[in-house]
N, C-alpha and C positions, 0 to 999 in steps of 0.2 A: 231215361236219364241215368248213365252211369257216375258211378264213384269213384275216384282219384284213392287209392290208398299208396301214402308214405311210411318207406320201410325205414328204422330207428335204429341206427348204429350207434352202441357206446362201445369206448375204447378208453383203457388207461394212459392219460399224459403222464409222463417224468418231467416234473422241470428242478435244473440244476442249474446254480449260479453261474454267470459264466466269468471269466477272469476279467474282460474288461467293462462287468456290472452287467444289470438283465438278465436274462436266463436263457438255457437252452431248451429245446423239449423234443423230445423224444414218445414213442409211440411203438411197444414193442409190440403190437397185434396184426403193424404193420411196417413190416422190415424197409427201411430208408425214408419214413417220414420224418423228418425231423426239421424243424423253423427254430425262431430263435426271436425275442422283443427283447425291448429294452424296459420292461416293468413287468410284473406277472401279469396285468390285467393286457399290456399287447400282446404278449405273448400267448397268453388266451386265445387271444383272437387270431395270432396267428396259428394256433394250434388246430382251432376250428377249420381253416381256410387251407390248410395242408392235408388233416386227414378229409375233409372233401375232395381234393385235389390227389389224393392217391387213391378215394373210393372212384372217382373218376375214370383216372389213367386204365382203373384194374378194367371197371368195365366194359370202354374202352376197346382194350384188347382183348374183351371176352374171357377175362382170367376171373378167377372164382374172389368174391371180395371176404377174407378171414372175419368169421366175428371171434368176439374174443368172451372166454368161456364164463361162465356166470360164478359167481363167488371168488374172484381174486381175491388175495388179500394181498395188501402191500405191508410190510413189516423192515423197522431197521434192526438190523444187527449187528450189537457190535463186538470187539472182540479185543481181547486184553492185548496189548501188545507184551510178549513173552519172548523169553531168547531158547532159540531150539539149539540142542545139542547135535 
């Protein structure tokens, strides 16, 4: 009897508002995933079903699938708006 072992990909979403409501999301671990719902909770799920669908493509074409390194941190920064000389 063999064993089935599933490999565990995490990756960091961005979701940003989009102008006509919903969000965008973006996936920078892997360069052109990006979907887009119309709540965060679709967009969730569209986020799930896209980086599937680019771990796919990559393997696929036999291309290496990035994982993305451990201990991101995501941080906002902001910044005084000032006038430069």
């Amino acid at each position: 009897m063999t064993k089935e072992f599933q490999k565990i990909y995490k990756y960091t979403a961005i979701y940003e508002p989009a102008e006509n409501g919903g969000y965008v999301v973006s996936v920078p671990a892997l360069p052109g995933c990006v979907t887009q719902g119309e709540n965060f909770e679709d967009a969730r799920k569209m986020a799930e079903d896209a980086i599937k669908g680019c771990i796919a493509v990559l393997k696929e074409d036999g291309d290496e699938v990035p994982i993305e390194p451990e201990g991101v941190v995501i941080s906002e920064v902001k910044i005084a708006n000032q006038r430069f000389i």
